[in-house]
MIDOSE-1310 file (N, C-alpha, C; in nm, 2 decimals, decimal comma, always signed):
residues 135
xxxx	-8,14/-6,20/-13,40/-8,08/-6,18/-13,27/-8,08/-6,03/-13,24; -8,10/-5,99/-13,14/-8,14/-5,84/-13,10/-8,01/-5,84/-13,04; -8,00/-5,69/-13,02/-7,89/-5,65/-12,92/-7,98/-5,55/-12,78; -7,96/-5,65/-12,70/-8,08/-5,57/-12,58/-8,02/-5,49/-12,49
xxxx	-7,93/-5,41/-12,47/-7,86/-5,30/-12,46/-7,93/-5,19/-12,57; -7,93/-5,20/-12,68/-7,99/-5,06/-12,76/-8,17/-5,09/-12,75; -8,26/-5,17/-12,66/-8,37/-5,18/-12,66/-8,40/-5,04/-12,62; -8,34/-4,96/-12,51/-8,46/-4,85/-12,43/-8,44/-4,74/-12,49
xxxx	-8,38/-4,69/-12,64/-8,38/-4,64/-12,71/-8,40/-4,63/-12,85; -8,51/-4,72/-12,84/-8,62/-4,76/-12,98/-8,72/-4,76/-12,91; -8,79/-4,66/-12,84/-8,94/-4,72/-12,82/-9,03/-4,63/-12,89; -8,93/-4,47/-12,92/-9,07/-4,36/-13,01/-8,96/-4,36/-13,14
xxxx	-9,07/-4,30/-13,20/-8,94/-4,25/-13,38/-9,07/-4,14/-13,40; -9,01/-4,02/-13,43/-9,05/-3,89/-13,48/-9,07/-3,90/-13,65; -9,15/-3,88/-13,71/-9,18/-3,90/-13,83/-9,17/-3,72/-13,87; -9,08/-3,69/-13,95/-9,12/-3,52/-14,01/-9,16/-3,47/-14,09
xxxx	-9,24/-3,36/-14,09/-9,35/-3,34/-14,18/-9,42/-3,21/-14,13; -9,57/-3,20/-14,21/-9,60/-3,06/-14,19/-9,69/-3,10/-14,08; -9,72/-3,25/-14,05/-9,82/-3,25/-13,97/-9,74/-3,34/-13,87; -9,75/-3,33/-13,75/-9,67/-3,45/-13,63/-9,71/-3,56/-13,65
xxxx	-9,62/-3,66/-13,65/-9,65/-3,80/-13,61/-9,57/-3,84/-13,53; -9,60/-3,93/-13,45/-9,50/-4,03/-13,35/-9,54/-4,19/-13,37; -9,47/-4,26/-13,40/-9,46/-4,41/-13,42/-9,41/-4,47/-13,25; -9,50/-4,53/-13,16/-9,44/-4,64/-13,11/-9,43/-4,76/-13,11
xxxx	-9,30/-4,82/-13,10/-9,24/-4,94/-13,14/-9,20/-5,03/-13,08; -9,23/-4,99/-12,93/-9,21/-5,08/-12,80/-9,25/-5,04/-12,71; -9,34/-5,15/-12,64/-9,40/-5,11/-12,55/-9,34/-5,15/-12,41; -9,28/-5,05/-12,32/-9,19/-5,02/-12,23/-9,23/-4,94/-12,15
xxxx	-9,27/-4,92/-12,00/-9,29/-4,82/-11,94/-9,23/-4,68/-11,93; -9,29/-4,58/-12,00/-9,17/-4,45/-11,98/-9,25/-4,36/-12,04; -9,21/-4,24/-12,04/-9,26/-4,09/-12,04/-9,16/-4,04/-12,17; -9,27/-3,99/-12,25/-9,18/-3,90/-12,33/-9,25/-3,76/-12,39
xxxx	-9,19/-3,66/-12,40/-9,18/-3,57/-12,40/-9,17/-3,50/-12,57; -9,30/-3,51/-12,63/-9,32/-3,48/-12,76/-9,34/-3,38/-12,80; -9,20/-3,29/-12,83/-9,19/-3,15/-12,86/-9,33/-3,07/-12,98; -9,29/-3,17/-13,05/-9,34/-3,10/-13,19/-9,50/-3,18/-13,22
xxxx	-9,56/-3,25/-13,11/-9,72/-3,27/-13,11/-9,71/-3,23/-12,96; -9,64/-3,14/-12,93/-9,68/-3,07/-12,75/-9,76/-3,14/-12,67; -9,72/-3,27/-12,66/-9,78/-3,31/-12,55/-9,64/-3,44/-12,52; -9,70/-3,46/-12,36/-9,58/-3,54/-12,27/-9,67/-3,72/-12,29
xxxx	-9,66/-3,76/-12,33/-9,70/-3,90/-12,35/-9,64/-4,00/-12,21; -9,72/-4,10/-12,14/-9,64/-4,19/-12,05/-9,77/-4,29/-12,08; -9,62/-4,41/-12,10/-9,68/-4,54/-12,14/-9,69/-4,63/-12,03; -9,78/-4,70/-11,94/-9,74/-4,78/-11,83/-9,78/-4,96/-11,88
xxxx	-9,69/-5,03/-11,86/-9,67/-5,17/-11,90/-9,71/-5,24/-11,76; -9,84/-5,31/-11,77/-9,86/-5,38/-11,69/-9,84/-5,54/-11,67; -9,68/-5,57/-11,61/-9,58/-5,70/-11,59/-9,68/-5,81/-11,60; -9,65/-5,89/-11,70/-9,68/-5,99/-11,71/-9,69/-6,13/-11,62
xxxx	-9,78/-6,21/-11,65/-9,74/-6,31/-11,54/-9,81/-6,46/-11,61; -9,76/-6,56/-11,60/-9,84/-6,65/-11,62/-9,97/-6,69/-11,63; -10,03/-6,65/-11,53/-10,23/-6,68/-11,53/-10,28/-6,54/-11,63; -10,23/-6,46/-11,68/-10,24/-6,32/-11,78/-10,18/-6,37/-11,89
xxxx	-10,28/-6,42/-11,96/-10,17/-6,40/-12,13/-10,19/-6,26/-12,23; -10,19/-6,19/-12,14/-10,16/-6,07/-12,23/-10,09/-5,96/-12,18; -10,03/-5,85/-12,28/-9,97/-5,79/-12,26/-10,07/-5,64/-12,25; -10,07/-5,58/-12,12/-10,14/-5,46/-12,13/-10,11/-5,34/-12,13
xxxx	-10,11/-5,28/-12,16/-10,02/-5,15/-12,17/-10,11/-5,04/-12,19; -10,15/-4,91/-12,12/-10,19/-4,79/-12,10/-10,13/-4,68/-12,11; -10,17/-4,56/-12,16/-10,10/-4,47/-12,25/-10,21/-4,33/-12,22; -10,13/-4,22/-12,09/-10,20/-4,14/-12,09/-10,13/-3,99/-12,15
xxxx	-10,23/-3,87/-12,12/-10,16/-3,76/-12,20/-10,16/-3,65/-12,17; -10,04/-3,55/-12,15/-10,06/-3,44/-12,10/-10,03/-3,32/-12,21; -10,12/-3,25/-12,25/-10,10/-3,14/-12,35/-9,96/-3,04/-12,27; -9,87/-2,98/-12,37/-9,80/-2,90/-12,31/-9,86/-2,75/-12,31
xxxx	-9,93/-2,73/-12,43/-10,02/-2,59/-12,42/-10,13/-2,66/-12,51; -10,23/-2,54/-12,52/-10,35/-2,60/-12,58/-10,32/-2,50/-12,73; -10,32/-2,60/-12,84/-10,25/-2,55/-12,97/-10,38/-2,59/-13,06; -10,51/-2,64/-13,04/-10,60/-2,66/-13,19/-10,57/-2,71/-13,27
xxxx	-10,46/-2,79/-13,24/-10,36/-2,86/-13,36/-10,42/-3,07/-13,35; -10,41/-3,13/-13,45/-10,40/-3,24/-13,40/-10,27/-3,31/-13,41; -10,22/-3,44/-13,40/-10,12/-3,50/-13,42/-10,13/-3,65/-13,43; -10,04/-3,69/-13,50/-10,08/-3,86/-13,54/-9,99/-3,97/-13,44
xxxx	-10,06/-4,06/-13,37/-9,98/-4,15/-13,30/-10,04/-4,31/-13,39; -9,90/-4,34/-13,39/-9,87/-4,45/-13,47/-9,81/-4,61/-13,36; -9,95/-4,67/-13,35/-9,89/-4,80/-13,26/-9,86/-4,91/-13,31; -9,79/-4,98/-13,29/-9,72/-5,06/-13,32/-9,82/-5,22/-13,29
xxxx	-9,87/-5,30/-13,37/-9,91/-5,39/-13,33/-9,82/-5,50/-13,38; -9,76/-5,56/-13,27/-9,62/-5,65/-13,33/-9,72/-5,80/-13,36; -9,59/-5,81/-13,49/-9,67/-5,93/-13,51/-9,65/-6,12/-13,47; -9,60/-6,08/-13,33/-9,63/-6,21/-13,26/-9,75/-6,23/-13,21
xxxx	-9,83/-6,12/-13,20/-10,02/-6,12/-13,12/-10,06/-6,23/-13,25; -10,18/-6,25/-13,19/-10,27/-6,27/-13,24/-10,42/-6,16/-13,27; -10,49/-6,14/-13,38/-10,57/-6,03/-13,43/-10,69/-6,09/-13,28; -10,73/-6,21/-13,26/-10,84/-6,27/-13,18/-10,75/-6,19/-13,02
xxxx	-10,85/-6,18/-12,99/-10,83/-6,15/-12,82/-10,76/-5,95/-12,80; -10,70/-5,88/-12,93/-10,64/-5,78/-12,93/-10,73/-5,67/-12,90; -10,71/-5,57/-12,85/-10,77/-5,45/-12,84/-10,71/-5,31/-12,81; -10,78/-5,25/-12,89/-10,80/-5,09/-12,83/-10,90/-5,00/-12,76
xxxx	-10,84/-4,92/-12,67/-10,97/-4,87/-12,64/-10,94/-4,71/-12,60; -10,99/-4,63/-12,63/-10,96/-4,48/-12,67/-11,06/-4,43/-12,53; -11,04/-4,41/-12,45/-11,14/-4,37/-12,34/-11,24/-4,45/-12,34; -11,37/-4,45/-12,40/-11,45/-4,58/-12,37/-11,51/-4,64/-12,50
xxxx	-11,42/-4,59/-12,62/-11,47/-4,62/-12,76/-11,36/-4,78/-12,80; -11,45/-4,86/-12,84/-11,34/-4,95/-12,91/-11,29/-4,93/-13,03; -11,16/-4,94/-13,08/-11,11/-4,90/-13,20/-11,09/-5,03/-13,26; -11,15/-4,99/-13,42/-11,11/-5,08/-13,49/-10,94/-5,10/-13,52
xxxx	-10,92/-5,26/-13,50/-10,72/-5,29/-13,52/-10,66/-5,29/-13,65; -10,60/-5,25/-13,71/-10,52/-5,36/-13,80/-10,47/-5,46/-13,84; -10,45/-5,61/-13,91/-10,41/-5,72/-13,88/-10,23/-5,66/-13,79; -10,21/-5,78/-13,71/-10,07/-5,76/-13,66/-9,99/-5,71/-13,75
xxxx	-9,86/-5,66/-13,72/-9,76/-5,66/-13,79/-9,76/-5,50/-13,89; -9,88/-5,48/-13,84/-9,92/-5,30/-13,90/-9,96/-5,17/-13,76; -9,97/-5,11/-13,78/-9,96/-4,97/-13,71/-10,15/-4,94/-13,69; -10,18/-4,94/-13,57/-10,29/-4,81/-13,52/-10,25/-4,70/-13,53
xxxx	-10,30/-4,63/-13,64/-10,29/-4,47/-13,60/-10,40/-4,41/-13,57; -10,38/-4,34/-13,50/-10,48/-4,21/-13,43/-10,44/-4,10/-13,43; -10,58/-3,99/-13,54/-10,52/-3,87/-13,55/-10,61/-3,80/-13,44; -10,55/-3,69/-13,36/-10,66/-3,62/-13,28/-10,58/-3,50/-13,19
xxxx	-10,67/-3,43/-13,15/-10,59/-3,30/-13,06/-10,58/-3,41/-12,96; -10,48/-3,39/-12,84/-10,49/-3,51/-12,79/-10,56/-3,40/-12,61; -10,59/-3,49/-12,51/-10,66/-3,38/-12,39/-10,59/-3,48/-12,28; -10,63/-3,38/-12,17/-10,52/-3,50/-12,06/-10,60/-3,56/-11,99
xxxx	-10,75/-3,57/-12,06/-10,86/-3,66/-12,05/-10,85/-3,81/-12,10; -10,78/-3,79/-12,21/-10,78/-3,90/-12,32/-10,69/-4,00/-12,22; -10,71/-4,12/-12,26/-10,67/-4,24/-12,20/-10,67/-4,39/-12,31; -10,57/-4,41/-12,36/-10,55/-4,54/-12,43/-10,52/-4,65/-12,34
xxxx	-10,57/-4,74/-12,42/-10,55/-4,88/-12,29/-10,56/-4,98/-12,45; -10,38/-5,05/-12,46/-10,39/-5,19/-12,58/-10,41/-5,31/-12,49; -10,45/-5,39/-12,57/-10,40/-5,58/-12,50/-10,41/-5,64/-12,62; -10,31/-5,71/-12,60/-10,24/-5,81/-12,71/-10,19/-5,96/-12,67
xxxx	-10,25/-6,02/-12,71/-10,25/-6,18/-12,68/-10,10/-6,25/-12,64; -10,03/-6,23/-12,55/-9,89/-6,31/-12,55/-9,94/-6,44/-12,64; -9,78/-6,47/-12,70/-9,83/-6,61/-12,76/-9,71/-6,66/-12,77; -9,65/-6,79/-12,80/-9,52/-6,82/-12,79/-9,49/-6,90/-12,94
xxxx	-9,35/-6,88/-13,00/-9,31/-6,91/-13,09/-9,19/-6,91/-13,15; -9,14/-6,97/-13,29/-8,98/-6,99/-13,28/-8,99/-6,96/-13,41; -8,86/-6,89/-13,41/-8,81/-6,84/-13,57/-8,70/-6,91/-13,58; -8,60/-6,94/-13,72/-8,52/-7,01/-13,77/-8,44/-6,84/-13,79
xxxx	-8,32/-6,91/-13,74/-8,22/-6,82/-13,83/-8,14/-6,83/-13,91; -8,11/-6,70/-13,99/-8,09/-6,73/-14,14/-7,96/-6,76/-14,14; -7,88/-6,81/-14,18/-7,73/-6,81/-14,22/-7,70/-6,97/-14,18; -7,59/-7,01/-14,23/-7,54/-7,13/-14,24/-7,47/-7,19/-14,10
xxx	-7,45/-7,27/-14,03/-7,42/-7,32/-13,90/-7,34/-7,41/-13,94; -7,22/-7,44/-13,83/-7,14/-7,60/-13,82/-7,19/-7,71/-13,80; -7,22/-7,82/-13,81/-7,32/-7,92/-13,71/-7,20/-7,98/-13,67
């Protein structure tokens, strides 16, 4: 059971270290502002609809200075997709995925060239919850 009031504040997590990483963990339309890999990241979620069974989401990038540096972004491939039908695509290169339920990372200086584009198979399904019930 989620609490979807705390959803729009889980979508990045800052990993710390000598080198930057950012993990995202939900894909939600929004802009964020990544101090410590200097660049402003905006994710745009393209609404779903019935004749679309997928979920598409694009991810562009604006360096805040030009630092020589690279930084690691960590995507989230949840694991309700299916591996068949999923993609990445890094400007016009296809990236190899991970099975669901594990992280794309990409290390790189990032440019405000660069352009990510995921799709991920909507699919529908039911989980059991754990604990004991009245009948």
């Amino acid at each position: 059971i989620e609490s979807f009031s705390k959803l729009g504040d889980s979508i990045y997590f800052e990993e710390e270290g000598n080198s930057p990483s950012l993990y995202i963990i939900q894909y939600i339309s929004s802009s964020f502002n990544w101090k410590s890999g200097k660049v402003l990241l905006t994710q745009t979620v393209v609404p779903s609809s019935s004749s679309d069974p997928y979920l598409r989401v694009t991810f562009t990038f604006s360096p805040n200075e030009k630092t020589g540096t690279s930084s690691s972004l960590n995507f989230r491939l949840p694991s309700w997709t299916h591996a068949d039908g999923a993609k990445a695509i890094l400007n016009t290169e296809t990236l190899s995925l991970p099975a669901p339920g594990h992280f794309l990372s990409i290390t790189r200086q990032w440019s405000s060239s660069d352009k990510l584009t995921l799709q991920f198979p909507l699919t529908v399904r039911t989980e059991a919850i754990k604990g004991s019930f009245a009948r």
